[in-house]
C-alpha positions as CSV (number, residue, x, y, z in Angstrom):
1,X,0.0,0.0,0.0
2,X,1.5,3.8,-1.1
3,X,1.9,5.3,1.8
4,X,0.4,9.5,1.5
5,X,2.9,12.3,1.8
6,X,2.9,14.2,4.5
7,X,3.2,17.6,2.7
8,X,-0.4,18.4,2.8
9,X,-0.5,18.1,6.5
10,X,2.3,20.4,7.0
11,X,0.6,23.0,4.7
12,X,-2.5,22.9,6.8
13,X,-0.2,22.6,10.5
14,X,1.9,25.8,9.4
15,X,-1.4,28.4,9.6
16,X,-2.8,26.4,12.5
17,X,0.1,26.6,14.7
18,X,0.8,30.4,13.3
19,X,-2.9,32.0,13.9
20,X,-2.4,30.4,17.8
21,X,0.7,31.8,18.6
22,X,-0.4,35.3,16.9
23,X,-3.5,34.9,19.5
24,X,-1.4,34.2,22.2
25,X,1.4,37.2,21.1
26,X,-1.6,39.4,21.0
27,X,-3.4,38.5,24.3
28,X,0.2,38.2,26.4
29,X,2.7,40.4,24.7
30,X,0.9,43.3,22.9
31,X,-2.7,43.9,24.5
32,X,-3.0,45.0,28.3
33,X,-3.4,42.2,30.5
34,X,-5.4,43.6,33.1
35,X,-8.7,43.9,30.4
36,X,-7.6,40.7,28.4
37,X,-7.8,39.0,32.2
38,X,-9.3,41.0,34.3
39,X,-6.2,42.0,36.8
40,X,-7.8,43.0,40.3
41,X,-11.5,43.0,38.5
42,X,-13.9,42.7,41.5
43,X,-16.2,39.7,41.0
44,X,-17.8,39.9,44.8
45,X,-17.3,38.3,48.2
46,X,-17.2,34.6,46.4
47,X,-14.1,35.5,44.6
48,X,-12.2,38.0,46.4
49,X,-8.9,37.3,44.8
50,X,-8.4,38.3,41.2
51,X,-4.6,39.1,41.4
52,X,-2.4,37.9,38.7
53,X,-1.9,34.2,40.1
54,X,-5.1,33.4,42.0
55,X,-7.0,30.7,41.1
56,X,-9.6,32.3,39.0
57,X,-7.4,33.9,36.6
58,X,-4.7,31.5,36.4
59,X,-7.8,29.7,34.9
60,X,-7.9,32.4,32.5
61,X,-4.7,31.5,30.8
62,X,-5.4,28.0,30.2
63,X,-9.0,29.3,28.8
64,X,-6.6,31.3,26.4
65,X,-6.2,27.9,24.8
66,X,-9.3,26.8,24.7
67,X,-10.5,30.4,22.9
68,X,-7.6,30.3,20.4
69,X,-8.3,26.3,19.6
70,X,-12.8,27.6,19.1
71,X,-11.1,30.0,16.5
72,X,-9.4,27.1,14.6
73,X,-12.2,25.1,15.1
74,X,-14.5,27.7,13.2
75,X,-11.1,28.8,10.5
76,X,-10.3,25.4,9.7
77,X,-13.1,23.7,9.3
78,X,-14.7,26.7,6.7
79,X,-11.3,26.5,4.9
80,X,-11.6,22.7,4.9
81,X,-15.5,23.7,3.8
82,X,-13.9,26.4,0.6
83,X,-11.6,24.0,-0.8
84,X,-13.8,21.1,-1.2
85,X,-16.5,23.3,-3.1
86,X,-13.4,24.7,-5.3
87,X,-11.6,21.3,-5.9
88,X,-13.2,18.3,-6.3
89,X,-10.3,16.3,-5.9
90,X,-9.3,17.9,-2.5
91,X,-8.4,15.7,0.0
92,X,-8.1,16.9,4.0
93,X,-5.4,15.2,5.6
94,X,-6.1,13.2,8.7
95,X,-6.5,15.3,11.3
96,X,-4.0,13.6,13.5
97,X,-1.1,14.3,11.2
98,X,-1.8,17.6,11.4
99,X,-2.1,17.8,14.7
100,X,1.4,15.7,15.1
101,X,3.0,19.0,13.0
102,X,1.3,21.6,15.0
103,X,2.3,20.5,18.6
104,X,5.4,21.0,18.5
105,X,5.7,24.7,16.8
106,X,3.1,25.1,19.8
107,X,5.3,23.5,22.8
108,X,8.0,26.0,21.7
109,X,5.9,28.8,20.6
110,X,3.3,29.2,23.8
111,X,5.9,28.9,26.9
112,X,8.3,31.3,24.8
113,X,5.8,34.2,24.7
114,X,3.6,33.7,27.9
115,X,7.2,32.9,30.1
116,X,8.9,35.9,28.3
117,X,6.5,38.9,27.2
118,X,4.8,41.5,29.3
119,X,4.5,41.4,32.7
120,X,4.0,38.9,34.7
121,X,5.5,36.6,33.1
122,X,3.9,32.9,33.6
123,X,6.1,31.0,36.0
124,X,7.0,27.2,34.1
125,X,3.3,25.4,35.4
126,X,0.9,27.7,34.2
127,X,2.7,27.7,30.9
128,X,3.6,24.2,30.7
129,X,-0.7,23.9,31.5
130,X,-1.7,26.2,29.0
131,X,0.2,24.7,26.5
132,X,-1.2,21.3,27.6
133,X,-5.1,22.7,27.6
134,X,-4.2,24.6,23.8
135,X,-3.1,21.3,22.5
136,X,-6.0,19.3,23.8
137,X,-8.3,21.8,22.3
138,X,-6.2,21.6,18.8
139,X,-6.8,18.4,18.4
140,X,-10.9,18.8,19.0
141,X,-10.8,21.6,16.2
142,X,-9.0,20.1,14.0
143,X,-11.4,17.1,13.9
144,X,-14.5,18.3,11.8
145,X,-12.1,19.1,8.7
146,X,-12.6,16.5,6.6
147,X,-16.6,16.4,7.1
148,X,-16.2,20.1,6.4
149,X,-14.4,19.0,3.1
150,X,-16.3,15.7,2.0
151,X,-19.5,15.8,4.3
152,X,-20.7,19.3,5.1
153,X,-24.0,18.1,5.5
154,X,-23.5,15.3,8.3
155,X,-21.0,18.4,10.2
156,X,-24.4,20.4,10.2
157,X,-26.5,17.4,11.8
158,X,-22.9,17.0,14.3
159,X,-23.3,20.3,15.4
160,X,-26.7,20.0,16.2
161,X,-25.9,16.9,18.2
162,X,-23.2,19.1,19.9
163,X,-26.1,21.6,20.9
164,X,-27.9,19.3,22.4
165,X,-25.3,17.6,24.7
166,X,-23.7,21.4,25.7
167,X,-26.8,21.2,28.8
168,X,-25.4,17.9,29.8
169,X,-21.8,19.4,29.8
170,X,-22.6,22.8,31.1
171,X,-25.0,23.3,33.3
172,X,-22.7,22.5,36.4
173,X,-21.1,25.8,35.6
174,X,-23.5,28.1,33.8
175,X,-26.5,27.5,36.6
176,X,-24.7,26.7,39.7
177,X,-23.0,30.5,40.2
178,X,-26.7,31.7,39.2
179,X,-28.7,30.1,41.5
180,X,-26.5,30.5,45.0
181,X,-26.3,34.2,43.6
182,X,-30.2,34.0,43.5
183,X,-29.9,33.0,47.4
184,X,-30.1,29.2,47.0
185,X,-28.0,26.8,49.1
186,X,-25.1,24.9,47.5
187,X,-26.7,21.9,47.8
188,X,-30.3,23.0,46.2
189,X,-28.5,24.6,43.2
190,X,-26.8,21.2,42.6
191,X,-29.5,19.0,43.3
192,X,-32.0,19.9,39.9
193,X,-28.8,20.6,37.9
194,X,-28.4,17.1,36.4
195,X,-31.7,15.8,35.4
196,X,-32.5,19.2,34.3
197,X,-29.5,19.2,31.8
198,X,-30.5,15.4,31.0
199,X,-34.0,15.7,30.1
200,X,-33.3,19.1,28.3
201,X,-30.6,17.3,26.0
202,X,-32.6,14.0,25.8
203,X,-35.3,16.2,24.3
204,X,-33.6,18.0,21.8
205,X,-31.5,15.0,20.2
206,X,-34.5,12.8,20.0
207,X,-35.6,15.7,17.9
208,X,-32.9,15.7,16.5
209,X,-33.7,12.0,15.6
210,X,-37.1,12.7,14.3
211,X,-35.6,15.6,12.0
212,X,-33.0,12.9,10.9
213,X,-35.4,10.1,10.1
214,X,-37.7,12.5,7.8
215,X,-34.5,13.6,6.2
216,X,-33.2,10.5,5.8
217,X,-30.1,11.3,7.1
218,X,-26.9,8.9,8.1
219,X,-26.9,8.6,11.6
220,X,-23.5,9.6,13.3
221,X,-21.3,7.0,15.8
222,X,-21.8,7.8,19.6
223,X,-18.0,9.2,19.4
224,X,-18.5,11.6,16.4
225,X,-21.7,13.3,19.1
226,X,-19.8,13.5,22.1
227,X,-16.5,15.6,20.2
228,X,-19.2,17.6,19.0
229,X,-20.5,18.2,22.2
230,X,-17.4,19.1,23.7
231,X,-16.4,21.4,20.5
232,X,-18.8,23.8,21.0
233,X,-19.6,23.5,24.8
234,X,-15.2,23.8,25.3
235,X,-14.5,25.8,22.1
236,X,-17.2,27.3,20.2
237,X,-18.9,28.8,23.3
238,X,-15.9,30.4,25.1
239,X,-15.3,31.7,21.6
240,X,-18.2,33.4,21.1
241,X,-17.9,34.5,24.9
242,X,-14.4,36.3,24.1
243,X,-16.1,38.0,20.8
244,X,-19.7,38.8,21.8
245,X,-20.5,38.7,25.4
246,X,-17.4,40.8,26.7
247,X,-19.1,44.3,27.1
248,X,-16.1,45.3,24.0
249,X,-13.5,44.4,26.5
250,X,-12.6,41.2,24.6
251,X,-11.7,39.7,28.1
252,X,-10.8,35.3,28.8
253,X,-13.1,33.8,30.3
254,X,-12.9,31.8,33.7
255,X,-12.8,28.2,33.8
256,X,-15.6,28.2,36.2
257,X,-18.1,29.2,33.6
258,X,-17.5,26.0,31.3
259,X,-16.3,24.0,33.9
260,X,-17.4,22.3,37.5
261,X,-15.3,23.0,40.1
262,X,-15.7,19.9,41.6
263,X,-13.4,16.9,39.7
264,X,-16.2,14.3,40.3
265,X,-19.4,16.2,39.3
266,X,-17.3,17.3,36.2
267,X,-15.7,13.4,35.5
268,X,-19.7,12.9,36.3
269,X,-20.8,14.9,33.2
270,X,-18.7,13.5,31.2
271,X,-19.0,10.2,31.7
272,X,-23.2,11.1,31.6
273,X,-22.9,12.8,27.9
274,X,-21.1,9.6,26.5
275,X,-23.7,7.3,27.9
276,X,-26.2,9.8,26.3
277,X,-24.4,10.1,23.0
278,X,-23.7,6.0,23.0
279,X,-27.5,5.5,23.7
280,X,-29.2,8.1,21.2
281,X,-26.6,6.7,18.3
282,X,-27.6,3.3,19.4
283,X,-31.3,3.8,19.1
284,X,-30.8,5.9,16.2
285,X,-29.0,3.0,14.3
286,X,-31.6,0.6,15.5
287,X,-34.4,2.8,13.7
288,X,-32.4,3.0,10.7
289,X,-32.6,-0.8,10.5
290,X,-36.0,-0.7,10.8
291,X,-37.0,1.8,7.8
292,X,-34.9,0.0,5.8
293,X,-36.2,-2.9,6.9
294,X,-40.0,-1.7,5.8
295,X,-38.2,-0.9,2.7
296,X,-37.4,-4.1,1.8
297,X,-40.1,-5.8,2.5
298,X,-42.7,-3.7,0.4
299,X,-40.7,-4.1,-2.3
């Protein structure tokens, strides 16, 4: 078997790896780092320390990853979109070999600018964790090229999937800060969070379903869902949270509005929105076999 060049991967790693270090050049070495994370911004009595190296805005460095990799994710995967309309022999290369060129121009290229430019400077773990976080984010974006190339249509129904497991994901994080603001004990903001987010996301895929069956669309593996959930609840959202829902400050977000604090309800989630994604793909195929099934026998 001919082995494929890896040339074509390396011509898609080289703007990759260059637009995320231009992000992270911009956010650490060129803008002002107390509006790009919120230096000293007062967020009330349940987070009274804001300085440079607390807890909440370390969080916002490694978000900086997750941010930069929601931009690939949207770039890449409308380039990948562009070129399959304009060549009908374009190929994506696997997203894996891209990824394989990318990390290392980012293992250089993030702990050079963030433990270099401006001031502070990020002492060695909070780069060597953003740089961590960015790759891990990389590799979700870079994921829905090829159906962007070959199968836009099947990406559209993916994303819509993705919708639908973000309450599964996120509600942990987006409720939870809501409801004790709204005078609610910890434990009664918790409580409703889980079967709220299941039964909201159960809804809307078996929609989802229903839509797919009348448009007699191919139903998507358990695995293909549940990366779409986590690309737009861990890199589409924050995304559109650095560019729309920033007051024009263009701030990072904080971890804690994406993600539980606690390791266990987030593992929790997690390991909830595969089960969900497994079981809706499941029952999805099964109805599949069923139609064509019908099919068959009247003819």
């Amino acid at each position: 078997m001919r082995r494929r060049p890896w040339w074509p991967a390396a011509l898609h790693a080289l703007p990759v790896a260059a637009s995320v270090l231009a992000l992270f050049a911009t956010w650490f070495a060129v803008a002002d780092r107390y509006i790009v994370f919120l230096y000293y911004h007062p967020m009330g009595p349940r987070v009274p320390d804001t300085s440079p190296f607390s807890r909440v805005t370390s969080s916002r460095y490694w978000m900086a990853g997750l941010v930069a990799s929601g931009a690939v994710l949207v770039l890449y995967a409308v380039a990948n979109w562009a070129l399959g309309r304009l060549r009908n022999t374009y190929a994506s290369p696997p997203w894996w070999r891209v990824w394989l060129l990318t990390a290392p121009l980012l293992v250089v290229g993030i702990p050079a600018i963030t433990m270099t430019a401006n001031h502070p400077v990020l002492p060695l773990p909070n780069a060597a964790q953003t740089t961590a976080v960015t790759l891990a984010g990389i590799a979700l974006a870079l994921v829905p090229g090829r159906l962007a190339a070959e199968r836009p249509g099947e990406l559209v129904w993916l994303a819509f999937d993705g919708f639908g497991l973000t309450p599964v994901l996120l509600l942990g994080s987006f409720l939870f800060w809501p409801l004790t603001r709204a005078g609610l004990s910890r434990e009664q903001s918790v409580s409703p969070i889980p079967v709220a987010g299941l039964l909201f996301s159960a809804t809307w895929l078996l929609v989802g379903t229903g839509l797919r069956v009348w448009r007699q669309a191919p139903t998507s593996s358990w695995l293909s869902m549940l990366v779409a959930g986590f690309d737009v609840s861990y890199l589409l959202l924050p995304l559109l949270h650095h560019v729309g829902f920033t007051d024009g400050y263009t701030y990072i977000t904080n971890s804690d509005n994406f993600f539980d604090r606690d390791a266990l309800r987030r593992t929790g989630a997690w390991l909830l929105t595969a089960a969900l994604a497994w079981g809706v793909s499941r029952f999805r195929r099964l109805t599949d076999d069923q139609r064509v099934g019908r099919g068959a026998r009247a003819r």
